[in-house]
C-alpha positions as CSV (number, residue, x, y, z in Angstrom):
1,X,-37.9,-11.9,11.1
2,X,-37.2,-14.8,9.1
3,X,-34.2,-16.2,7.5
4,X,-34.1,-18.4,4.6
5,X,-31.0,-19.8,3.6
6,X,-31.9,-20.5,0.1
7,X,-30.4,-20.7,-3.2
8,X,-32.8,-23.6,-4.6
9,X,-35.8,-24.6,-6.6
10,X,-37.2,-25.3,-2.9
11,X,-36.5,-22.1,-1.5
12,X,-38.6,-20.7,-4.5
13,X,-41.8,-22.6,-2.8
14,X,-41.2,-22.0,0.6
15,X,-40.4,-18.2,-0.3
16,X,-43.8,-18.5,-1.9
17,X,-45.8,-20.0,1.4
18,X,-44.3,-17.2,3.1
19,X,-45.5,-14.5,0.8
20,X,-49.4,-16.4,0.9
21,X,-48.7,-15.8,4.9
22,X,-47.5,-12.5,4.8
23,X,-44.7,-13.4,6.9
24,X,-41.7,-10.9,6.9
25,X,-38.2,-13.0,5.9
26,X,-35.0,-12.4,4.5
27,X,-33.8,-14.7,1.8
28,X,-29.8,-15.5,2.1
29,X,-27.6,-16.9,-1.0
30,X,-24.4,-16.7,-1.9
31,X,-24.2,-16.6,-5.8
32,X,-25.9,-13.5,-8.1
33,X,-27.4,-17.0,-9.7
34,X,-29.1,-17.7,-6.7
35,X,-29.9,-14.1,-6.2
36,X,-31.6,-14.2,-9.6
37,X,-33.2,-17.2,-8.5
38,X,-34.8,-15.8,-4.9
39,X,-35.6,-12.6,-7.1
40,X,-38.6,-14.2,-8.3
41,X,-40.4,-13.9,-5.1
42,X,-38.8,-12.0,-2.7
43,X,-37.9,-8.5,-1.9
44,X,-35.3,-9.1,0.7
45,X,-32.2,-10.9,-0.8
46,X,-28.5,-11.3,0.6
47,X,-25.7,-12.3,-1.3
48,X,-23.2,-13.4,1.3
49,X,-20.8,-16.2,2.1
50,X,-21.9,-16.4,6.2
51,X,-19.6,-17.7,8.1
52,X,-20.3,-18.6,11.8
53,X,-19.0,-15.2,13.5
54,X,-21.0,-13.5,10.2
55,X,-24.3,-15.4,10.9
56,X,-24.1,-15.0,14.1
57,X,-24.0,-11.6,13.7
58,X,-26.4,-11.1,11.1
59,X,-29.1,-12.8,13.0
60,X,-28.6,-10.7,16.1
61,X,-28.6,-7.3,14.1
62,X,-32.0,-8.6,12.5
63,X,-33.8,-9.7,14.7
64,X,-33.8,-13.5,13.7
65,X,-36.2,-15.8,15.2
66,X,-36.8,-18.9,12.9
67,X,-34.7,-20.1,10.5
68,X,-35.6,-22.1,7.2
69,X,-32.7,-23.9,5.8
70,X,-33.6,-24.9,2.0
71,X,-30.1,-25.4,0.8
72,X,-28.7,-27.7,-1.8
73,X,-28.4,-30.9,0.1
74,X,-24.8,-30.7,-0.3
75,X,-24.2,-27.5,0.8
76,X,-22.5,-29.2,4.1
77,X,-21.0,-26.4,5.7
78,X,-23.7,-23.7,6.1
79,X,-26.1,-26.1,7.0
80,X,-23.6,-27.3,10.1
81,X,-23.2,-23.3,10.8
82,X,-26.9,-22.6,10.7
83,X,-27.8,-25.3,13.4
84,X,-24.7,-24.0,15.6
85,X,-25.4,-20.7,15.1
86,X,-29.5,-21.3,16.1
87,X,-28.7,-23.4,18.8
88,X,-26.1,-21.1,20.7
89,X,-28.8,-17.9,19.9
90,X,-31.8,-19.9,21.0
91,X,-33.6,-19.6,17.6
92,X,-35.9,-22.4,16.0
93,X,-34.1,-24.3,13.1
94,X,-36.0,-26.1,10.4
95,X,-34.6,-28.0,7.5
96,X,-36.0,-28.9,4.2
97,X,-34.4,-31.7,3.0
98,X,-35.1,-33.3,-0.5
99,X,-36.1,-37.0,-0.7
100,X,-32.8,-39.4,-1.5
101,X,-33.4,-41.9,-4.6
102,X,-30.3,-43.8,-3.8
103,X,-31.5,-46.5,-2.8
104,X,-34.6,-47.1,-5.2
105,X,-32.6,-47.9,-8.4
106,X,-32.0,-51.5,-9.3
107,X,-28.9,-50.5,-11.9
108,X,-26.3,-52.7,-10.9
109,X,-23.7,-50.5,-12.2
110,X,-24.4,-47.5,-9.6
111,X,-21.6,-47.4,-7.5
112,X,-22.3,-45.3,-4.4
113,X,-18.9,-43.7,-2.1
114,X,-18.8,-41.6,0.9
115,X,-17.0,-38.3,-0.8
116,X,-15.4,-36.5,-3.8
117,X,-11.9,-38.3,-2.9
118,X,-13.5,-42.0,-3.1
119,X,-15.4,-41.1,-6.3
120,X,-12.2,-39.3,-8.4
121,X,-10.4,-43.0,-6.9
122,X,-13.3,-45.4,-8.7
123,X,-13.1,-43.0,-11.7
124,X,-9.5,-43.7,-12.2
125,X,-9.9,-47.3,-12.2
126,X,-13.3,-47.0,-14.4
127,X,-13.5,-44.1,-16.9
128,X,-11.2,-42.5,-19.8
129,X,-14.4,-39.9,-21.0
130,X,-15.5,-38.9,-17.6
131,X,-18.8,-37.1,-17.7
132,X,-19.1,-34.8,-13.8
133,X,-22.8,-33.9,-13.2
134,X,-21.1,-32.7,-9.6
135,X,-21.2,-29.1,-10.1
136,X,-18.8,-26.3,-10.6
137,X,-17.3,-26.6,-6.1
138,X,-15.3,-29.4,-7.1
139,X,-13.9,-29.3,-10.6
140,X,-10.5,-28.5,-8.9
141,X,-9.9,-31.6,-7.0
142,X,-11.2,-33.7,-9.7
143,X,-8.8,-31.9,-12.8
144,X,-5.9,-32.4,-10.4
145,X,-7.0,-36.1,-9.1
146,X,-8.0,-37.5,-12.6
147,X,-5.1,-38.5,-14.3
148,X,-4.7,-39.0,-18.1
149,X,-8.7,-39.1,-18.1
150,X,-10.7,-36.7,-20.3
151,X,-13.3,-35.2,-18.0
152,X,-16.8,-33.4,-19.4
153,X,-18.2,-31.1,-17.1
154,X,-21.4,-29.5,-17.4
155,X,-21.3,-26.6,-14.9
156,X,-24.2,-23.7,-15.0
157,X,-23.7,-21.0,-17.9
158,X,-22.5,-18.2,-16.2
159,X,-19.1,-16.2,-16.5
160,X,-17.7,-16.7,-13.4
161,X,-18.0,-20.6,-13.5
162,X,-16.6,-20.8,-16.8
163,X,-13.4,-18.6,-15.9
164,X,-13.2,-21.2,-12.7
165,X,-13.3,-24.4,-14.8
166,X,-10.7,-23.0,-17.7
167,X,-8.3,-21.7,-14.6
168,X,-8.3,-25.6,-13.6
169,X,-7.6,-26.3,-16.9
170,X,-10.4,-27.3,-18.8
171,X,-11.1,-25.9,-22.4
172,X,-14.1,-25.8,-24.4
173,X,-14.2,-29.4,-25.2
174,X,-14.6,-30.3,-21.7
175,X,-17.2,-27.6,-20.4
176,X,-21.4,-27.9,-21.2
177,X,-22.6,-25.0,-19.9
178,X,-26.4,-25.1,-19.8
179,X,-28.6,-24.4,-16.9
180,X,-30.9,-28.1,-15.7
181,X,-32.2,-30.2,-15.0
182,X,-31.9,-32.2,-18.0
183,X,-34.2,-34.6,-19.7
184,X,-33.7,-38.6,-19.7
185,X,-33.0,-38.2,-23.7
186,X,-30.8,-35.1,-23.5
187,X,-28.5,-36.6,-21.1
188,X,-28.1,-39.8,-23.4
189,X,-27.4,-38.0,-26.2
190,X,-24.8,-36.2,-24.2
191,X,-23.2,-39.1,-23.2
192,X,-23.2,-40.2,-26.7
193,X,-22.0,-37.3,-28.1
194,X,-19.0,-37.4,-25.8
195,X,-18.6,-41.0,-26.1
196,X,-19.0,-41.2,-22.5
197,X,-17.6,-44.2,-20.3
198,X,-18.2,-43.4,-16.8
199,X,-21.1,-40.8,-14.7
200,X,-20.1,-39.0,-11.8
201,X,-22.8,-37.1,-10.2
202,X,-24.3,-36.4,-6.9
203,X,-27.5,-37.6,-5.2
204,X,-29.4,-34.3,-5.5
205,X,-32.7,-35.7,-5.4
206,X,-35.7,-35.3,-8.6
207,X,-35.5,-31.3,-7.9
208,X,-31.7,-31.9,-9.6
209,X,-32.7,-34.1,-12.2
210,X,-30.6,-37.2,-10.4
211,X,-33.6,-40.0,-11.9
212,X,-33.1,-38.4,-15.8
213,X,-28.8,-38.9,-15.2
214,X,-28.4,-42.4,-13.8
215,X,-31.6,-43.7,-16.0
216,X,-30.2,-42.5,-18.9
217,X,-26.6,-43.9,-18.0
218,X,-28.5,-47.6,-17.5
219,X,-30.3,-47.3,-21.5
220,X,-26.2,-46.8,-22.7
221,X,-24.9,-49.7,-20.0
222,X,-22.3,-46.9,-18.5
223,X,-21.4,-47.1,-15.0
224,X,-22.5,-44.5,-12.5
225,X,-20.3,-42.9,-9.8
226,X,-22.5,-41.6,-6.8
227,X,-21.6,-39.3,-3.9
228,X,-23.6,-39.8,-1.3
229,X,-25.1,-36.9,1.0
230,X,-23.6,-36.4,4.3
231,X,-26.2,-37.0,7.0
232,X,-27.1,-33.6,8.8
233,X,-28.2,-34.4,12.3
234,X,-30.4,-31.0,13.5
């Protein structure tokens, strides 16, 4: 049996090489979003946060023997888990990884850091309307770290995401919630609309419309915070 740890626009093709190959696999996320998502082409979904004990366990009770990691490219810590996990059970790992574009842009006013921490530092020294293209994980630390900014997040339309971001605080004239990726021209008009001063985002590659972000930051000369991707070594 196979596991893919999925969740993504790339698990949807790999899900669908498996199906051409009749290959038997089970498909693990951990959001009904991504559950929706997988449901497209598999049968065989889990919705689970895995730990290490957990995954271990799972892969024992099914019979694992390769394992397809097609995760976001920031999703650090089950990555990490599913490597330790294969290596201790002796099963084949491979990772799909999307391409990184950091380094092809020529905007002088993308300014890369290591982690959430460094970027919520620049963004206190840069911004006042802080637009985050980082995702709904880290809303928290940045509500708490920003201080005296106004922050625009644009996190994916679903109830659970929206209770999360007003908990931290926000209200509805801080939260887009719309499903990507976005266009080059919706993004600018975004920005425009919210009189934005500073882009924080992640490098999540074309799949996450990262290109349509940053380039439409450069047509409006606003600066662009980027958190770089950890390096996974397998």
């Amino acid at each position: 049996m196979i596991l893919v740890l999925g969740g993504t626009s790339d698990s949807i093709k790999i899900c669908n090489l498996l199906n051409s190959l009749e290959k038997d696999y089970i498909v693990s996320v951990t959001t009904n979003y991504g559950a929706d998502l997988a449901s497209k082409c598999a049968e065989n979904i889990v919705i689970k946060r895995m730990n290490r004990d957990y995954m271990t366990k799972f892969m024992k009770d099914n019979n694992i023997s390769l394992v397809i990691d097609s995760t976001h490219p920031y999703a650090i810590e089950v990555s990490k888990n599913a490597i330790e996990v294969s290596d201790f059970l002796g099963i084949k790992y491979l990772r799909y990884e999307r391409k990184s574009l950091l380094d092809e842009f020529d905007y002088e006013k993308v300014i890369k850091v290591k982690n959430v921490e460094e970027s919520y530092q620049k963004a206190n020294e840069l911004g006042r309307n802080i637009f985050l293209g980082t995702g709904s994980k880290t809303i928290g630390e940045f509500t708490k770290n920003l201080k005296d900014k106004n922050i625009i997040a644009r996190v994916l339309p679903t109830s659970d995401v929206i209770k999360m971001c007003e908990e931290v605080g926000l209200n509805a004239d801080n939260i887009i919630a719309m499903k990507g990726p976005f266009s080059e021209a919706i993004n600018e008009q975004m920005y425009k609309h919210y009189d934005v001063d500073l882009v924080i985002t992640k490098e999540s590659g074309i799949e996450g419309g990262f290109l349509e972000k940053v380039n439409a930051a450069k047509n409006l000369n606003i600066p662009v915070v980027v958190i770089a991707r950890e390096k996974i070594v397998c």
